[in-house]
NUSEVO-350211 format. One record per residue: residue number from 1; residue in one letter; z, y, x negated of N, C-alpha, C, O, CB in turn. Coordinates in steps of 0.1 Angstrom, whole numbers, always signed. Atoms other than C-alpha are relative to their C-alpha. Glycine has a CB too. Layout:
N
(rec NUM,"a",(Z,Y,X),(Z,Y,X),(Z,Y,X),(Z,Y,X),(Z,Y,X));
...
***
This chain:
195
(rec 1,"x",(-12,-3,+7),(-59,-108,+110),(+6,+12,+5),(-2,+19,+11),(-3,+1,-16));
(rec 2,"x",(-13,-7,-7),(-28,-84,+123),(+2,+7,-11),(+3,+1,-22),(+13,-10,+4));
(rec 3,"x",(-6,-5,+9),(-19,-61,+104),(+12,+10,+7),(+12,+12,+19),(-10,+6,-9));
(rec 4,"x",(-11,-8,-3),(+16,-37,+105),(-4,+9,-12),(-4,+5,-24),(+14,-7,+0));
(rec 5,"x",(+1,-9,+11),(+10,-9,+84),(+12,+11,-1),(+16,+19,+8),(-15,+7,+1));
(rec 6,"x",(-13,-8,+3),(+40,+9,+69),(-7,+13,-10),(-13,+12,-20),(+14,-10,-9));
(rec 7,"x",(+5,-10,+10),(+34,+48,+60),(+15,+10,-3),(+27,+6,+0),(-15,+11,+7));
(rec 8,"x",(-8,-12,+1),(+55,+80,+51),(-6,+9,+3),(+0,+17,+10),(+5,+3,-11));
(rec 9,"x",(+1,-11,+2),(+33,+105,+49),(-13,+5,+5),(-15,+7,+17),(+3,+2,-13));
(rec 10,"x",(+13,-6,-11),(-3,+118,+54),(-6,-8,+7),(-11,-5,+18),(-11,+6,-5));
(rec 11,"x",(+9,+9,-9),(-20,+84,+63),(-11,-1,-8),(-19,-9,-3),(-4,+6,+14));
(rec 12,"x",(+14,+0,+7),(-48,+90,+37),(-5,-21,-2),(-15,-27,+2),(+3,+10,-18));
(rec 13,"x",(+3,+14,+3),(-50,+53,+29),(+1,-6,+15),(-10,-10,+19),(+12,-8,-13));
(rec 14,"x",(+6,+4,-11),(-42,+41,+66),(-10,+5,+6),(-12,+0,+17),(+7,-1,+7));
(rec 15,"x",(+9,-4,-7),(-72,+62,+74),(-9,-9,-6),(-14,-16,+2),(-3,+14,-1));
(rec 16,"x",(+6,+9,+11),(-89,+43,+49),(-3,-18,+5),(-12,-26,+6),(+12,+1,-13));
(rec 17,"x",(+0,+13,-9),(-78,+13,+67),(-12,-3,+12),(-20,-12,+14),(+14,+2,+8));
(rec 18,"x",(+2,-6,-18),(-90,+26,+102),(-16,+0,-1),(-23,-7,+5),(+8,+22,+5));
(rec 19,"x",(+17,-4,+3),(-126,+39,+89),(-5,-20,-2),(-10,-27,+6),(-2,+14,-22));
(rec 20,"x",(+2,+17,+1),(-129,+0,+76),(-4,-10,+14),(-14,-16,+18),(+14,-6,-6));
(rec 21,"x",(+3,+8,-11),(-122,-14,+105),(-15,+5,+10),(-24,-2,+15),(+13,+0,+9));
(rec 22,"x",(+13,-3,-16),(-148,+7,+132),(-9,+3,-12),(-13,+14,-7),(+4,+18,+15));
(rec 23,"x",(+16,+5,+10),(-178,+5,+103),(+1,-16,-5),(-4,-19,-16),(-2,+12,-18));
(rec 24,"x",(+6,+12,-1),(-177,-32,+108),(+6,-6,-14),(+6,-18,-15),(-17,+1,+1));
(rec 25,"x",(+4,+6,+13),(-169,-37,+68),(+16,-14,+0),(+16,-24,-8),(+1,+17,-17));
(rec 26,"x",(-14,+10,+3),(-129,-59,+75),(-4,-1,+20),(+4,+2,+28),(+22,+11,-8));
(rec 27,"x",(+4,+9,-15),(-145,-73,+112),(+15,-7,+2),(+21,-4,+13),(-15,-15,-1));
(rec 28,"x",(-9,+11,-4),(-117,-98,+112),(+13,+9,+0),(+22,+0,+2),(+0,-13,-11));
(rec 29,"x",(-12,-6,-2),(-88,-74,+113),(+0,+15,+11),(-8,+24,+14),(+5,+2,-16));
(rec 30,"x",(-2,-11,-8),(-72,-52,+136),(+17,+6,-5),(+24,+0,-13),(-2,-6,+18));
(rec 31,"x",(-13,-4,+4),(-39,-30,+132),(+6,-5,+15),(+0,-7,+26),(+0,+19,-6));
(rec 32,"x",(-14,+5,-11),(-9,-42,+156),(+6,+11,+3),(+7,+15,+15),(+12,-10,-6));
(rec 33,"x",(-9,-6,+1),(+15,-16,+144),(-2,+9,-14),(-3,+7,-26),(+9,-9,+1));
(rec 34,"x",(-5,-12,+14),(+18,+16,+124),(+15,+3,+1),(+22,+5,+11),(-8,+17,+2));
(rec 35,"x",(-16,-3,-3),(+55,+21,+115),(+1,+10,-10),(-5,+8,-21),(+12,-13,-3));
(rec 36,"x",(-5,-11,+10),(+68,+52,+96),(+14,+4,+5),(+18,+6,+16),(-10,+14,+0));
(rec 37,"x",(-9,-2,+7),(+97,+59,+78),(+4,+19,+5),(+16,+23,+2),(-6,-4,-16));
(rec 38,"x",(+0,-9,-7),(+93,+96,+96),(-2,+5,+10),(-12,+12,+6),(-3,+4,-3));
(rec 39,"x",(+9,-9,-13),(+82,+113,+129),(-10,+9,-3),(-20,+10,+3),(+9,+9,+10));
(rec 40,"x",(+10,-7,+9),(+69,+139,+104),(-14,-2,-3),(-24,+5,-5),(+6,+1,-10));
(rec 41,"x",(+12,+3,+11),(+45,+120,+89),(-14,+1,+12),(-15,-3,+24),(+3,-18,-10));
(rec 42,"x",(+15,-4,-4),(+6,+132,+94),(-2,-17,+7),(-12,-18,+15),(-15,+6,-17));
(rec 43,"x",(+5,+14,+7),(+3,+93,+93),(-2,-3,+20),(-12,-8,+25),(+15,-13,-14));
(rec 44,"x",(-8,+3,-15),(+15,+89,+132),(-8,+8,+12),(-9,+4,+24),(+16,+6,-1));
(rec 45,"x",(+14,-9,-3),(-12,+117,+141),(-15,-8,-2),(-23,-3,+6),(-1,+13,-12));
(rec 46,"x",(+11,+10,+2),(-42,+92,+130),(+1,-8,+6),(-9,-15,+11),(-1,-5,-10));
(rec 47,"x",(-1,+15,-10),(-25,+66,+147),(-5,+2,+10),(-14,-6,+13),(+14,-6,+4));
(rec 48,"x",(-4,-9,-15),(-23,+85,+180),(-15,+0,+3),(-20,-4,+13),(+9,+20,-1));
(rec 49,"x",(+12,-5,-2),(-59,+97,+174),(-7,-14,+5),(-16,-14,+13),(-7,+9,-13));
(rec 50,"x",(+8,+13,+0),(-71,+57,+172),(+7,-6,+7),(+4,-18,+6),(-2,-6,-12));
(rec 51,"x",(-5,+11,-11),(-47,+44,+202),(+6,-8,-11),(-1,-19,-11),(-12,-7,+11));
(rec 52,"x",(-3,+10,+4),(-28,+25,+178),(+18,+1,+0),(+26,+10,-4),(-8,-1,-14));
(rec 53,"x",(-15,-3,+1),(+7,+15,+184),(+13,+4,-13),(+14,+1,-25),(+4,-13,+5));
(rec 54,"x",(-6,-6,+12),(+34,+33,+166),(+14,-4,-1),(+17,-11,+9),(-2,+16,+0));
(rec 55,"x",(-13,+0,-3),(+72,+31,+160),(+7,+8,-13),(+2,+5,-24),(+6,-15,+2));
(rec 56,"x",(-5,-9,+12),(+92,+55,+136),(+11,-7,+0),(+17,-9,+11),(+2,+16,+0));
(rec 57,"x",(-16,+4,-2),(+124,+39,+123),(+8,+7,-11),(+3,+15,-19),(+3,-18,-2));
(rec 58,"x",(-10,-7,+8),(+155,+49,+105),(+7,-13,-13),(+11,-25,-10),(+14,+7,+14));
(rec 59,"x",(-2,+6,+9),(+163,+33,+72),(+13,-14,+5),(+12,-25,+2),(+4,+11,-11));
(rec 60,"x",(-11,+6,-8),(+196,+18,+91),(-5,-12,+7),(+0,-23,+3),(+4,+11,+12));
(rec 61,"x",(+5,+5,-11),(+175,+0,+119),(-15,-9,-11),(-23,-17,-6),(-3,+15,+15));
(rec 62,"x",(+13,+11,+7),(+148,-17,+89),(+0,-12,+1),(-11,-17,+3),(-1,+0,-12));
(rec 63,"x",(+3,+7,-8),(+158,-48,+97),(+1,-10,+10),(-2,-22,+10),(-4,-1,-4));
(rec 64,"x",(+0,+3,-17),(+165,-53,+134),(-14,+9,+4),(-18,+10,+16),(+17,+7,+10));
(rec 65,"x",(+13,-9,-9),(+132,-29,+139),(-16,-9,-1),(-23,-14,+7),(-4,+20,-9));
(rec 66,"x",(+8,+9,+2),(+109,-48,+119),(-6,-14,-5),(-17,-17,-9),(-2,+4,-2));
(rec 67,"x",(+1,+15,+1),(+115,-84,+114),(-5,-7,+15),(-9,-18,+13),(+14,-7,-5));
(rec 68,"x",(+9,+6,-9),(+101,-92,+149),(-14,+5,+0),(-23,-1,+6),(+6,+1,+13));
(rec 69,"x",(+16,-6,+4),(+69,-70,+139),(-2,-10,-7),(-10,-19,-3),(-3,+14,-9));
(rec 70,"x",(+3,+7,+10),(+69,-89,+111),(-5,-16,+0),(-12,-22,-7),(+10,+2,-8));
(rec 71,"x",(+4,+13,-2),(+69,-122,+127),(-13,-2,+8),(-19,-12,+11),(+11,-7,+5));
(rec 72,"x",(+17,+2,-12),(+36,-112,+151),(-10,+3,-9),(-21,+1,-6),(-3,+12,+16));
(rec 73,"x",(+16,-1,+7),(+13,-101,+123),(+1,-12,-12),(+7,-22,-15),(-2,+19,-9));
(rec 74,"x",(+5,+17,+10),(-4,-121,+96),(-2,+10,-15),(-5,+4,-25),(-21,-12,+9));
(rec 75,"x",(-4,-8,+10),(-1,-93,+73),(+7,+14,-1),(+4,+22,+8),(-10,+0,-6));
(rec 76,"x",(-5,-13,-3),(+19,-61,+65),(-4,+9,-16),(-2,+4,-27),(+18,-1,+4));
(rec 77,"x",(+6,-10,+10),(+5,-32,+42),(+9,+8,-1),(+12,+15,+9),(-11,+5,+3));
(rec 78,"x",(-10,-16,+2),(+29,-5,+27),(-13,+6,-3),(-20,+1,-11),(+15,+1,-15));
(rec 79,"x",(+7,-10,+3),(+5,+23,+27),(+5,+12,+0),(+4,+19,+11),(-8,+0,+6));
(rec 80,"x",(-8,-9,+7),(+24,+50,+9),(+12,+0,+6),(+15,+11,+9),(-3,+13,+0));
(rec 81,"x",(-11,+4,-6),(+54,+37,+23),(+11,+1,-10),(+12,-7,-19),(-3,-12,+7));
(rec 82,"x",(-9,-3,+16),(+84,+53,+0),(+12,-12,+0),(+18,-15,-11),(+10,+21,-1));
(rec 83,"x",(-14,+9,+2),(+114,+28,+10),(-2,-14,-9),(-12,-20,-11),(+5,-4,+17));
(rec 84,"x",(+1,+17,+4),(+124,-7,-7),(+1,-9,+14),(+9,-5,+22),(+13,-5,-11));
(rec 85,"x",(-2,+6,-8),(+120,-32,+16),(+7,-12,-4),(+6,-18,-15),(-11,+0,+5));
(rec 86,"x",(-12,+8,+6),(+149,-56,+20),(-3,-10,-1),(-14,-13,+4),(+12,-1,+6));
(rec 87,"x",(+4,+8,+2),(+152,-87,+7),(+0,-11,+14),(-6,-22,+12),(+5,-2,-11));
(rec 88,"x",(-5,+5,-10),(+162,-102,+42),(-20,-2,+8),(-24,-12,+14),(+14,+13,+7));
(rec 89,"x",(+13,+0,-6),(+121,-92,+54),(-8,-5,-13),(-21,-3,-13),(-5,+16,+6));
(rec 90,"x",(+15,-1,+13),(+101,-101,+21),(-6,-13,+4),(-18,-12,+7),(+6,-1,-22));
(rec 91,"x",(+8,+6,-1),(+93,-136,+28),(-1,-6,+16),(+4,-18,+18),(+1,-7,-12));
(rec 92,"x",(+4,+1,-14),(+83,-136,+67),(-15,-1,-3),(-18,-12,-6),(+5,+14,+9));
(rec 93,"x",(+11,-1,+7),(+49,-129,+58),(-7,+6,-12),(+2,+11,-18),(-5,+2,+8));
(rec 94,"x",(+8,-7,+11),(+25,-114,+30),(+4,+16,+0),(+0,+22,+9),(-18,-2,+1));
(rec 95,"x",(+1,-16,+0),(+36,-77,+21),(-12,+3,-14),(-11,+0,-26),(+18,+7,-2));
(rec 96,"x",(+5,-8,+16),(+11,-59,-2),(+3,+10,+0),(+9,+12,+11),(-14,+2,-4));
(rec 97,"x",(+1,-13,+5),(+12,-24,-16),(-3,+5,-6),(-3,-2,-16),(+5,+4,-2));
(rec 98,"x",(+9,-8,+6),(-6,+2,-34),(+8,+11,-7),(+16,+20,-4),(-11,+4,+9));
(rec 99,"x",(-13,-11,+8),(+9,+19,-62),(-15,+6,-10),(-25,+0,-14),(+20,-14,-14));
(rec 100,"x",(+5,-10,+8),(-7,+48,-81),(-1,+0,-16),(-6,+10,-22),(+7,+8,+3));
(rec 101,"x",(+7,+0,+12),(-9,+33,-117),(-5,-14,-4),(-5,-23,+5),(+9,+6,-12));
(rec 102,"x",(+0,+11,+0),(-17,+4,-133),(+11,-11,-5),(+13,-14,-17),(-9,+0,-4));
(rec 103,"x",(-11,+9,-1),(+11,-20,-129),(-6,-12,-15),(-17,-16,-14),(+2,-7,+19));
(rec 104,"x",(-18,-4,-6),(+31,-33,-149),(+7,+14,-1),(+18,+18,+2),(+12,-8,-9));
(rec 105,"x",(-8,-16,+5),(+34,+4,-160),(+3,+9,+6),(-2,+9,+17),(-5,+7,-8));
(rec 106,"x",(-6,-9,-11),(+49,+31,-145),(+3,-3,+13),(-2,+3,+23),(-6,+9,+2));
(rec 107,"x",(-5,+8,-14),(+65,+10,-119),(+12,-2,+0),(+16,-4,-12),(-6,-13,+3));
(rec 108,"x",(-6,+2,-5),(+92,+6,-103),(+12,+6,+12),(+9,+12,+22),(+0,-3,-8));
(rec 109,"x",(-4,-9,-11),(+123,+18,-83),(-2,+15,-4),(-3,+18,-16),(+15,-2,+3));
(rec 110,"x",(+2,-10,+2),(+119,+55,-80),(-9,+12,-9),(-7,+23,-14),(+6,-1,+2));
(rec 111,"x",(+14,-4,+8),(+85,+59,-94),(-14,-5,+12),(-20,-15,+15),(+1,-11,-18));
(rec 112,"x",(+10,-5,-15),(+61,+71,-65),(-7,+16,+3),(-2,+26,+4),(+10,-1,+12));
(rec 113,"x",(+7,-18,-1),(+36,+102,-61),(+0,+1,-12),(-1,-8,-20),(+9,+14,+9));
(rec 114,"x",(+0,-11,+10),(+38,+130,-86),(+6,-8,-14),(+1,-11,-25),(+10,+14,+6));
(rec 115,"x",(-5,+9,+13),(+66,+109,-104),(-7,-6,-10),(-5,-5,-22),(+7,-10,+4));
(rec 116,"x",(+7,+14,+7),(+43,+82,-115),(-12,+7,-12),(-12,+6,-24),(-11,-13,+14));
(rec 117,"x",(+5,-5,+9),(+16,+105,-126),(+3,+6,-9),(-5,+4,-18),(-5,+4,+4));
(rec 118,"x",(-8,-10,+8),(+39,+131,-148),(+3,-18,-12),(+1,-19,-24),(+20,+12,+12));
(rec 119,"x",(-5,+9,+15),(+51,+95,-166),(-13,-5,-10),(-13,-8,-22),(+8,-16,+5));
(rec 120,"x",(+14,+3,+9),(+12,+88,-175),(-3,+13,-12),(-7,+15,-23),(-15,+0,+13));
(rec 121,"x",(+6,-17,+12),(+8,+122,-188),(+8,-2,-12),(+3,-4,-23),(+5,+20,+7));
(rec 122,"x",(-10,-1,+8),(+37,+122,-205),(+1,-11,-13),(+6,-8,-24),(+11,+1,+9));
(rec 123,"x",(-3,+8,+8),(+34,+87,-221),(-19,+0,-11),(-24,-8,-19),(+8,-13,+11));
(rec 124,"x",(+16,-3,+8),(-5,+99,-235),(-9,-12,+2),(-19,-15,-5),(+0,+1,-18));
(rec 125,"x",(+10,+9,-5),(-22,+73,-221),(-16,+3,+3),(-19,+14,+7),(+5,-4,+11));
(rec 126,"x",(+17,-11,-3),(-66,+77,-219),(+1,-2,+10),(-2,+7,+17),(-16,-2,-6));
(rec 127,"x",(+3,+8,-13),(-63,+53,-187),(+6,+4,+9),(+13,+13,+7),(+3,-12,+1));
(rec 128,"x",(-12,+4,-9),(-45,+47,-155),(-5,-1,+11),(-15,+6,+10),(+11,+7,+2));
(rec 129,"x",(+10,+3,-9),(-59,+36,-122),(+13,-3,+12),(+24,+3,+11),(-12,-13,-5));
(rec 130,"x",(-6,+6,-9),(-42,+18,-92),(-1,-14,-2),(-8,-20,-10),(-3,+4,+12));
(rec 131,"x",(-3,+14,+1),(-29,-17,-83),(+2,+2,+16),(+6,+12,+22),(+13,-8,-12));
(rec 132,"x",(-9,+6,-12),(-23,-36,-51),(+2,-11,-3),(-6,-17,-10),(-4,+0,+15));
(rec 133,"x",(-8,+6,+10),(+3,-60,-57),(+5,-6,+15),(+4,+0,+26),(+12,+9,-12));
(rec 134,"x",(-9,+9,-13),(+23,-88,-32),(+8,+7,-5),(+7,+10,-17),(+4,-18,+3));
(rec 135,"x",(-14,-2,+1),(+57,-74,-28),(+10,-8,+2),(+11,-14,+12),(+2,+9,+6));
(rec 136,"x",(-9,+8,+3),(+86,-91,-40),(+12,+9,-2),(+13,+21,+1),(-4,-9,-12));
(rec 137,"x",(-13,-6,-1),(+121,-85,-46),(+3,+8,-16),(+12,+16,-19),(+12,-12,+4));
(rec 138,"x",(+3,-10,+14),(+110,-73,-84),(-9,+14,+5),(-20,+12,+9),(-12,-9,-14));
(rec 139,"x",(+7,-10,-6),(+101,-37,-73),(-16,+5,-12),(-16,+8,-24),(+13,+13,+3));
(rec 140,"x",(+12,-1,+7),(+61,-32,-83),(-5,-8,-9),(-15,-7,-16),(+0,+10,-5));
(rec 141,"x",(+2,+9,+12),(+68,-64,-101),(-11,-11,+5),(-16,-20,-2),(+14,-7,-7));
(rec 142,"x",(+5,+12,-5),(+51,-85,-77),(-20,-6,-8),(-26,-2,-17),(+0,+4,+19));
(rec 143,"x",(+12,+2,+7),(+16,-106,-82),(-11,+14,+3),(-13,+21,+13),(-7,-17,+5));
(rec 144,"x",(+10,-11,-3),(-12,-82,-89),(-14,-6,+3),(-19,-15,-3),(-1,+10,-13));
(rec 145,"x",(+4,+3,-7),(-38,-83,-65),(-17,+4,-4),(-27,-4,-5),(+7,+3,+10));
(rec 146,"x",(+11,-5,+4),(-64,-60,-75),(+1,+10,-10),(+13,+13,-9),(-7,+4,+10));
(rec 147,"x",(-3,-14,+2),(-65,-28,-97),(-13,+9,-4),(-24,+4,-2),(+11,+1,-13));
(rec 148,"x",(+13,-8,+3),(-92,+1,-109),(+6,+8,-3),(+16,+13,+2),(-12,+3,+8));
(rec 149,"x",(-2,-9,+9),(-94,+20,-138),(-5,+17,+3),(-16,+20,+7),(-6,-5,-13));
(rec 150,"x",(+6,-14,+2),(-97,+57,-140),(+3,+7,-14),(+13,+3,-20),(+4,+9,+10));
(rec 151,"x",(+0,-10,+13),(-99,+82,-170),(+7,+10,-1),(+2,+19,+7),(-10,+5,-3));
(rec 152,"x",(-8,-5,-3),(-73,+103,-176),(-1,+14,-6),(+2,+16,-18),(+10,-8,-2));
(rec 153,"x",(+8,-15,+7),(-85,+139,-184),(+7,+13,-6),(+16,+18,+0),(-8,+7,+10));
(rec 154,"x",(-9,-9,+8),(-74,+165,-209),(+10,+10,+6),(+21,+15,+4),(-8,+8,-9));
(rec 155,"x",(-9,-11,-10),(-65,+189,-183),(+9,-3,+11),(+15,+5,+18),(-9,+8,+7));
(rec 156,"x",(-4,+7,-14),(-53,+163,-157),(+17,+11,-2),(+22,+16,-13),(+1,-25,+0));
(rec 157,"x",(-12,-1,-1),(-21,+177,-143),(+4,-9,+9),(-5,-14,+16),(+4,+12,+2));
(rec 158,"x",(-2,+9,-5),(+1,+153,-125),(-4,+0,+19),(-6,-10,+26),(+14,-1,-5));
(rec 159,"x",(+4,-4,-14),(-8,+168,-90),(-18,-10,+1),(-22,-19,+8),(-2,+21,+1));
(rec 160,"x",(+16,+3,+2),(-50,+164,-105),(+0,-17,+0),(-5,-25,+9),(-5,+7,-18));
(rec 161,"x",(+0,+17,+3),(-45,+127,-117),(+7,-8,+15),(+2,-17,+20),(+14,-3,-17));
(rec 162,"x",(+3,+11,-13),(-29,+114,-83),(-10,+6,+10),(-14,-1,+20),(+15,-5,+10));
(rec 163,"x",(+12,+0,-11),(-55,+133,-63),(-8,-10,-3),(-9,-20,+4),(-9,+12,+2));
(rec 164,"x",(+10,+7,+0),(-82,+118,-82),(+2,-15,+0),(-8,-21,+0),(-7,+5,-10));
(rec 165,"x",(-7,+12,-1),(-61,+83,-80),(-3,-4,+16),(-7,-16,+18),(+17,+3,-3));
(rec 166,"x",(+0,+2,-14),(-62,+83,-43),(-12,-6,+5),(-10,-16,+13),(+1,+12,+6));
(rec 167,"x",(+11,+6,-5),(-99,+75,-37),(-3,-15,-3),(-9,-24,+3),(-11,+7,-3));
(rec 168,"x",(-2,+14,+6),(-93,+48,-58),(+10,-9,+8),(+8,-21,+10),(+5,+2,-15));
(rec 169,"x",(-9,+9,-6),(-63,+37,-38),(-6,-9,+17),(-3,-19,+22),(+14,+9,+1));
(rec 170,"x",(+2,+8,-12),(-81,+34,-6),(-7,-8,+0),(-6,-16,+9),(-3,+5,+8));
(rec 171,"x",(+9,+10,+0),(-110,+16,-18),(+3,-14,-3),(-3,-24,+0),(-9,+3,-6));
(rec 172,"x",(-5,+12,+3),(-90,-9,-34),(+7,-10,+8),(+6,-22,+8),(+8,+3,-8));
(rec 173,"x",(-6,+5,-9),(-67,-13,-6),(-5,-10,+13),(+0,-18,+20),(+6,+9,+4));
(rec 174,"x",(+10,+2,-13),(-95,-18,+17),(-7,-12,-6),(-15,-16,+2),(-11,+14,+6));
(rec 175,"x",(+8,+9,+9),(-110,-43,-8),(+12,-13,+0),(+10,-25,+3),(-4,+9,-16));
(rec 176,"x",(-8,+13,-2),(-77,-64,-10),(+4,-5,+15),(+6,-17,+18),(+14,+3,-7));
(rec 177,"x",(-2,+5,-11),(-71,-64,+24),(-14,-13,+10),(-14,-22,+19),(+4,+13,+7));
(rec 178,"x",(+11,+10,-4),(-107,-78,+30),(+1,-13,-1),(+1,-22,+8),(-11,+1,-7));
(rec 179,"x",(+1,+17,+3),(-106,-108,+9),(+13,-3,+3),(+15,-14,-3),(-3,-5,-17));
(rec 180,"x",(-14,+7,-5),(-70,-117,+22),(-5,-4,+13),(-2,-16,+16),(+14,+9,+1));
(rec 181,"x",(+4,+6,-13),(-86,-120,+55),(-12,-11,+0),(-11,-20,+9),(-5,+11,+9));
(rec 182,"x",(+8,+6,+3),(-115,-137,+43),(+0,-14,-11),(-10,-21,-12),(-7,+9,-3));
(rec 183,"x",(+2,+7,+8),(-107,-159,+18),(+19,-9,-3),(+29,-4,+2),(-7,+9,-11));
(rec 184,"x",(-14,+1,+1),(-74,-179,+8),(+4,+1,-11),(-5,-1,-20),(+5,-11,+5));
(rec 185,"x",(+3,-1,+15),(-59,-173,-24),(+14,-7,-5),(+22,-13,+3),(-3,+18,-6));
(rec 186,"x",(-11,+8,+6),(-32,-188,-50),(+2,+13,-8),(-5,+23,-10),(-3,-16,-8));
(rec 187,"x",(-9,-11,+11),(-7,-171,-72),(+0,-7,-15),(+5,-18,-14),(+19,+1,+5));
(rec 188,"x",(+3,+6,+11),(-12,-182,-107),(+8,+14,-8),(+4,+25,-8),(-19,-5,-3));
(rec 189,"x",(-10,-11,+8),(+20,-164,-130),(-2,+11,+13),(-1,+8,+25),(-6,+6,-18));
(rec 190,"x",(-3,-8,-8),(+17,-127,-118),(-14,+4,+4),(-17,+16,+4),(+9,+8,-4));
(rec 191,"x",(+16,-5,-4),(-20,-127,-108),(-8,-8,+15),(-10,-20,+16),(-10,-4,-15));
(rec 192,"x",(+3,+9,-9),(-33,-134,-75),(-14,-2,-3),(-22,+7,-7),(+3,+4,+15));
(rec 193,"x",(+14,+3,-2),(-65,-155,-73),(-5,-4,+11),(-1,-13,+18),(-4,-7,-7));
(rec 194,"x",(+8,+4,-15),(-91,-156,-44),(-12,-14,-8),(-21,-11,-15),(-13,+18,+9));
(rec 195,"x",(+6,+13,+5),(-107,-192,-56),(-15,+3,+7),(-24,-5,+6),(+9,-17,+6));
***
């Protein structure tokens, strides 16, 4: 399996990726393409370190840059990847993504990072975990793929709560991207199942 992985920012979750692949645990996949939304981004530094092809594009150029990416892989991963992606690329192949609570809540457009956590705090919730989700043209509305709970602690501040979110996001990610390579699955309403 192919993957294109779309970041912004440090790469923590495409590292996540990366570690997977060279300890044997996602054998059947390799990365194609890292694409970021920055030159800035740490994310493009990981790439570099692992020989993996890169391309930075400009919101303008989204999609004449990456609808011929999109047609050579067999899957594309937003991994912290802040833009919407147009409706013109959604159904080329499978997009998943990894969002910071548990969907359907605290989702949608411009609810990402810090944002998402400050709305858990704020809405008193004990819970909140991650999701990875197909992406559709409902932003964060798509089928949900996988998610994992965490506990949301008296002192959490919104910084505290997505750190401790994070470990959670990569294992998940790295968990959905497995069985997609391994298994085939159906959409049943908004829930994907691996039969």
């Amino acid at each position: 399996m192919r993957l294109a992985v779309l970041v912004s920012g440090n790469g923590t979750n495409l590292q996540s990726i990366i570690d997977a692949i060279s300890e044997g645990y996602i054998p059947k996949v390799r990365i194609s393409w890292v694409i970021s939304s920055s030159s800035k981004a740490y994310a493009l530094k990981r790439a570099d370190a692992n020989g993996l092809q890169t391309l930075v594009i400009s919101k303008k150029e989204m999609v004449t840059a990456l609808k011929p990416i999109f047609e050579q892989v067999d899957l594309i991963v937003l991994a912290g990847f802040i833009w919407i992606i147009p409706d013109e690329l959604l159904n080329i192949k499978p997009i998943i993504n990894v969002h910071p609570s548990l969907l359907p809540l605290f989702g949608g457009k411009g609810m990402y990072g810090a944002k998402v956590s400050e709305a858990i705090l704020a809405s008193g919730m004990k819970v909140s975990g991650t999701t990875v989700h197909l992406v559709t043209g409902d932003i964060d509305g798509g089928p949900i793929i996988m998610q994992k709970c965490i506990e949301v602690m008296d002192n959490d501040t919104p910084e505290t709560l997505l750190e401790r979110t994070h470990p959670l996001e990569h294992q998940i990610l790295v968990e959905a991207i497995k069985q997609m390579s391994e298994r085939k699955y159906k959409i049943v309403g908004k829930r994907v199942i691996f039969p």
